[in-house]
LODRENMI-691122 format. One record per residue (C-alpha): x, y, z. Coordinates in steps of 0.05 Angstrom, whole numbers, plus 32768, in hexadecimal, padded with zeros to 4 digits. Layout:
XYZ
...
This chain:
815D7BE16793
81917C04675E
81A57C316792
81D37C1C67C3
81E67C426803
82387C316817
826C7C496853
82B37C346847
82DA7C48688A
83277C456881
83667C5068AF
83BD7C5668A2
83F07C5D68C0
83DB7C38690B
84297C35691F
84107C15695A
83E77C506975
83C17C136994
83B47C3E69DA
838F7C7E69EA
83AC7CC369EB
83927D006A12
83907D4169EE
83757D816A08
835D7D546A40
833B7D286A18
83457CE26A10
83487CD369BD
835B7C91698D
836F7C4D69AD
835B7C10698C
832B7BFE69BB
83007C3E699D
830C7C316959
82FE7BED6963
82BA7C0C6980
82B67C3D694F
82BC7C0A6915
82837BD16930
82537C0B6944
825D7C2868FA
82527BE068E3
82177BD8690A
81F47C1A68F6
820D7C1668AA
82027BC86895
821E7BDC6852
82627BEF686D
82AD7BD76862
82F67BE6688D
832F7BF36863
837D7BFD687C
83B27C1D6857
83EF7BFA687A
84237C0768B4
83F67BEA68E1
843D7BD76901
84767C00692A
84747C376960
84597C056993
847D7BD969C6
843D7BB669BF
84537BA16970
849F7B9E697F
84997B7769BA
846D7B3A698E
84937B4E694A
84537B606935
841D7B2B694C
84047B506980
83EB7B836947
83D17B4B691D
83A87B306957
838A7B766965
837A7B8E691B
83587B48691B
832D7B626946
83237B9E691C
830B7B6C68DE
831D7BA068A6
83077B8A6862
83487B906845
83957BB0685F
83CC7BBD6832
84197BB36838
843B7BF56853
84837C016859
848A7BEC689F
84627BA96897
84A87B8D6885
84D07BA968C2
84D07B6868DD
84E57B45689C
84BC7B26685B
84B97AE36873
84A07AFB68B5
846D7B28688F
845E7AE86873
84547ACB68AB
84277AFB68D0
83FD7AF36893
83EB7AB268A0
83C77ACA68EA
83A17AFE68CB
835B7AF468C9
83527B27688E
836E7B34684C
83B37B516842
83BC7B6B67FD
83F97B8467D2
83FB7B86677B
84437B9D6776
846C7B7B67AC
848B7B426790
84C17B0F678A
84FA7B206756
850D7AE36734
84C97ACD671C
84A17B09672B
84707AE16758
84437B0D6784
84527B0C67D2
840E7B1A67DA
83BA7B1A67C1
83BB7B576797
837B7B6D679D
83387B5067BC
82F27B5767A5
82C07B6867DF
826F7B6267CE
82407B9267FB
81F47B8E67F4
82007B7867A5
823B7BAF679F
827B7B906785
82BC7BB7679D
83027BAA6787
83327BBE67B4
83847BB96795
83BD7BC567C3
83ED7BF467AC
843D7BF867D4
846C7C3467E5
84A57C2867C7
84CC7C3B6809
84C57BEA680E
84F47BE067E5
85227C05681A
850C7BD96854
851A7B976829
85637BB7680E
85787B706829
854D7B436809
85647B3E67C5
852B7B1367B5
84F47B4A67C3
84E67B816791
84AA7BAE6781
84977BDF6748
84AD7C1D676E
849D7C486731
845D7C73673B
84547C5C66ED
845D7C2266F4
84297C1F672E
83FA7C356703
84047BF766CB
83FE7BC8670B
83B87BEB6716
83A57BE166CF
83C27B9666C7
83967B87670C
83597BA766F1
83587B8E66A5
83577B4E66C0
83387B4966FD
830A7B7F66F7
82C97B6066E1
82897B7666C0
826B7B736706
829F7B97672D
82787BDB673F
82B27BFE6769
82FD7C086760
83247C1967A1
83717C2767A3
838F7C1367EB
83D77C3A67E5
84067C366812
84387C6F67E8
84247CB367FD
83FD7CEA67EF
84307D0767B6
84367CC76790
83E87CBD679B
83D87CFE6771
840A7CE76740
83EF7CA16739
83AC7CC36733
83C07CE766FB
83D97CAD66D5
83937C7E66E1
83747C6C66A3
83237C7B66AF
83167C396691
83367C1A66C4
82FB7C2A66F0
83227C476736
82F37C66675E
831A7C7A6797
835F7C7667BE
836A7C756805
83B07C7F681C
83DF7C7B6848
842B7C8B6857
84367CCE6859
84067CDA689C
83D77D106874
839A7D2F689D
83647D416863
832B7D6C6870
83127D526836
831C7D2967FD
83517D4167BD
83337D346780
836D7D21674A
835B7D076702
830B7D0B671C
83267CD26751
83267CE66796
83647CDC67C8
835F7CD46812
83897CC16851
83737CC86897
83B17CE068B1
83D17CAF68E5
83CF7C866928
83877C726944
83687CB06952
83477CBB690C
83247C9868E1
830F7CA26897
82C87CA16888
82A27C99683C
82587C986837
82437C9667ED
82077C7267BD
82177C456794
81EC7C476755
81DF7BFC673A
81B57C1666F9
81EC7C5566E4
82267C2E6701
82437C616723
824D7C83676B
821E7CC3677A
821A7CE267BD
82607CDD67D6
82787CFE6810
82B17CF0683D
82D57D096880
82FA7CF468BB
82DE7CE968F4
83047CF06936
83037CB36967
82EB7CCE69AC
82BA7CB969E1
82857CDB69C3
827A7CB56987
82AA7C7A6995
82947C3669C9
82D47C1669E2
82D17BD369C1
82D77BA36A02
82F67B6569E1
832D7B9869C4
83387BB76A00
833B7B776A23
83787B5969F5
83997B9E69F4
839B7BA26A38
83BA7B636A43
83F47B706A12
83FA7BB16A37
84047B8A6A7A
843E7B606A59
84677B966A37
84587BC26A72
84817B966AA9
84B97B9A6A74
84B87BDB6A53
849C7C116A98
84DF7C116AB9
84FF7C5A6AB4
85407C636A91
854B7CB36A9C
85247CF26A9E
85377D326A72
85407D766A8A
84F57D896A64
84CC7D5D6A2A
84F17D6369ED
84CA7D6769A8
84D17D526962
84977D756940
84AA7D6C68F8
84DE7D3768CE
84F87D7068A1
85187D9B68D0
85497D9B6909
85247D8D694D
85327D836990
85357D3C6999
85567D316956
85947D55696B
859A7D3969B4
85917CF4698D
85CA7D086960
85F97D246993
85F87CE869C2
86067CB7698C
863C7CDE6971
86547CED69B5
869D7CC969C4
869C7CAA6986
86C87C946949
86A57CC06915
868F7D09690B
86437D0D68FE
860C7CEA6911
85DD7CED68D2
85997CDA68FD
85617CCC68D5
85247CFB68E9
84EF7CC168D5
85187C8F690E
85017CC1693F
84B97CA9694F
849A7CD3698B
84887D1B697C
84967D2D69CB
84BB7D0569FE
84CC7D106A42
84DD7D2E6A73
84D67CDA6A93
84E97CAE6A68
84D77C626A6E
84F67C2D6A4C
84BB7C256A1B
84C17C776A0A
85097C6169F7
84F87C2D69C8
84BC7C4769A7
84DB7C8669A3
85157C5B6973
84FC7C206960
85247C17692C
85647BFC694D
85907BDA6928
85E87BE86913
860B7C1F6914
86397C3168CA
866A7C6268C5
867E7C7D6882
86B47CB0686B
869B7CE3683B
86BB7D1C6813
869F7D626820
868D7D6967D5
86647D2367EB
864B7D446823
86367D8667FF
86097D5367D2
85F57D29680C
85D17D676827
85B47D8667E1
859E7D4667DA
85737D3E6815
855F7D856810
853B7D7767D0
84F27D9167C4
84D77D5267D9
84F17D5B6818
84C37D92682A
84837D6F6800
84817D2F680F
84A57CF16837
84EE7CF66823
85287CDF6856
853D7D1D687E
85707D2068B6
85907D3568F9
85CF7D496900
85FA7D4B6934
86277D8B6957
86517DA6692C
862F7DA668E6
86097DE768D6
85DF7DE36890
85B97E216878
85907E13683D
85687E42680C
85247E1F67EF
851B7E5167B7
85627E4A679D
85727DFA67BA
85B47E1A67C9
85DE7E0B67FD
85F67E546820
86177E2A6854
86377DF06865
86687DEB68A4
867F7DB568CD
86A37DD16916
86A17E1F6900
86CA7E0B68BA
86A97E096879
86A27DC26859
86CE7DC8681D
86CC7D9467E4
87157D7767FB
87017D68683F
86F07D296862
86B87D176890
86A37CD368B6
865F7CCD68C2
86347C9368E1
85F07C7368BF
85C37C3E68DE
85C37C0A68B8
857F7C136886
85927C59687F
85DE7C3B686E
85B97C01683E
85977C37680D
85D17C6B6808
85C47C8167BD
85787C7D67BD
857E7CB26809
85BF7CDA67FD
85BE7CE667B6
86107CCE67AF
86267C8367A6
86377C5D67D7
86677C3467AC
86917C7E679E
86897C8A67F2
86A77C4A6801
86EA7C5B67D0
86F87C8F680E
86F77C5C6843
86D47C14684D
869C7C236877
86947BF568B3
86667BF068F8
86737C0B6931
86387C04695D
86097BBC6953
85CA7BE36974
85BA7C1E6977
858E7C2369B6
85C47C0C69E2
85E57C4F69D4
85A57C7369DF
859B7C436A1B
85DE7C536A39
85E47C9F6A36
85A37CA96A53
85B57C806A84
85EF7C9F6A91
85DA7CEC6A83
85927D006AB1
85717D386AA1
858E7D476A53
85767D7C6A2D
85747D8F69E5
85607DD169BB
855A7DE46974
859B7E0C6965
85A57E156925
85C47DD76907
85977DDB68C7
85767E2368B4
85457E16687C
85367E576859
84FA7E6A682C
């Protein structure tokens, strides 16, 4: 038969969205559904693969709690095809990456991660898959926000160029691409901006046929067609899933027939998957005996809708760290804020999902004219567009910015103006501290001539743990502190 009838299903971006969620009063996502969703797919569809696009780890005291097993032992349950490396595979460390690896019962694959002094591949770049007779190649392709992550692993570097990317693609496919290979997939992990741009620069002899994403959490209604190639991601957590159906024609070599959507993961079309919900469950028991216990309530639930503005959350996380403290401003990162809502009870396990990433405390003294370039810097056009660092601030700064002119109107710290003469302290966690010039736009080495910077807190969390603790019913509201204007 030259005609060959295909579903690819793919996912991104779990960050351990492993249980259900209720919206509207409807139960949606969990693993146990996908799960469900994926085997009664397989079932139906014999002709069908699972792909993942990476960050399968994070947001879950599930993952935290097992460094990451726990995950590995529930997407093996999920038997994709293939999963790629995302940025927040290597939370936990390479060698631990490495090591988690080793227990999965499915391909993890990466072309541009890789070690520096002999350029050895961390990883299987690619792998080729064979479906009733169709041969797929599937090539892994990093973010190069990895490169951030593994700041202190000298030994680890990765072709963070978008260009470069694209030569990795071409190097996997002259020579691994056969003359039976009959489908080209690109499994990204590097966002929907550098996805179009890598699109662009694919040479058609190459052969890609596709790329399925990840990173920047993007909800398609349908797929973006760049350089004739088209680019989905099925935006994030468990609640989605991305769905191809296409014909493959043997005889013409090429794919007729395509269509794609997502397809929502609810009772209606979705079985829970026993076995999965069996071993979630039973990680759910152990983290909950350890994680349930309440450590305040808030006067409301606070929000943080969006990374690129000022929100609720973000400034009450900002205050309380800068509260009593040694330095001016809390810079908080907006992405190390993890729940959208929270509150008004707040468990232990809301705490630490809610900032998982807790690790030291920096503190820094800055010029204003540093400051003034900080801010312009992280205002940037990227910073509305795609998946830039963005921050909180704490009380006391007030930013209004002007898209159409990228001009700062104004920039005051306590009621003053922040003049070029001027010195500030502010305080970085550590990763945000690690990648100074690639975030703020100003060296690090020229910051340090004002003052050596040192650490001042070792966690993180145990100042969040502490003021809650110590502060029921807190409250937060959007006042002001950055005014973006069109």
């Amino acid at each position: 038969m030259a005609k060959k009838k295909l579903t690819i299903l793919h996912s991104n971006d779990f960050h351990g969205a492993f249980l259900p969620t209720e919206i509207d009063g409807k139960e949606v996502g969990g693993l146990p559904r996908l799960a469900g969703y994926v085997h009664k797919v397989r079932r139906e569809v014999p002709n069908t693969i699972y792909l993942n696009a990476g960050d399968m780890f994070r947001g879950s005291v599930i993952d935290s709690e097992y460094m990451g097993l726990s995950t590995i032992e529930l997407m093996n349950l999920l038997a994709p095809d293939a999963v790629t490396v995302g940025n927040h595979e290597v939370d936990y460390g390479i060698a631990h990456l490495l090591f988690l690896e080793k227990c999965a019962h499915f391909p993890i694959i990466n072309a541009n991660l890789f070690i520096t002094f002999n350029n050895v591949r961390l990883f299987q770049p690619y792998i080729n898959l064979t479906v009733d007779g169709v041969k797929i190649l599937v090539i892994g392709i990093l973010t190069q926000e990895v490169i951030a992550s593994t700041r202190a692993e000298k030994v680890i570097g990765t072709l963070i160029d978008v260009e470069e990317a694209a030569k990795e693609v071409g190097i996997i496919c002259d020579n691994y691409r056969n003359k039976d290979t009959d489908i080209v997939i690109l499994l990204t992990h590097i966002g929907i901006e550098a996805d179009r741009q890598l699109a662009e620069l694919l040479d058609p002899d190459w052969g890609v046929d596709m790329i399925n994403g990840g990173h920047t959490h993007t909800f398609m209604e349908e797929p973006e067609f760049v350089n004739g190639i088209p680019i989905v991601q099925a935006g994030t957590g468990s609640s989605i899933i991305g769905r191809f159906d296409l014909t493959y024609d043997q005889e013409e070599d090429k794919i007729e027939d395509l269509t794609w959507k997502c397809v929502p993961i609810t009772r209606d079309n979705a079985p829970n998957y026993p076995v999965m919900e069996q071993v979630l469950l039973r990680y759910k028991g152990k983290t909950d005996a350890k994680y349930q216990r309440i450590v305040t309530h808030f006067a409301r639930t606070l929000s943080h809708p969006a990374r690129n503005r000022e929100t609720e959350m973000g400034n009450l996380y900002a205050d309380l760290i800068q509260w009593e403290s040694s330095f001016d401003i809390m810079m908080m990162g907006s992405g190390a804020i993890r729940k959208k809502r929270m509150g008004p009870l707040v468990a232990y396990q809301d705490m630490v999902e809610n900032t998982p990433y807790d690790d030291l405390l920096w503190m820094i003294k800055v010029t204003g004219k540093q400051f003034r370039q900080m801010i312009l810097y992280i205002m940037r056009d990227e910073a509305w567009e795609g998946h830039t660092e963005f921050y909180q601030f704490s009380k006391g700064v007030r930013i209004v910015y002007r898209k159409s002119t990228h001009a700062l109107e104004e920039l005051k710290f306590r009621g003053e103006d922040v003049t070029d003469d001027m010195f500030l302290t502010i305080a970085l966690q550590s990763y945000h501290y690690r990648n100074f010039d690639d975030f703020m736009g100003v060296s690090l080495e020229e910051v340090k001539k004002n003052m050596r910077p040192r650490v001042v807190a070792t966690s993180v969390n145990n100042l969040v743990e502490e003021y809650f603790a110590t502060h029921p019913g807190l409250d937060a509201h959007v006042e002001g502190r950055i005014v973006i204007l069109e």
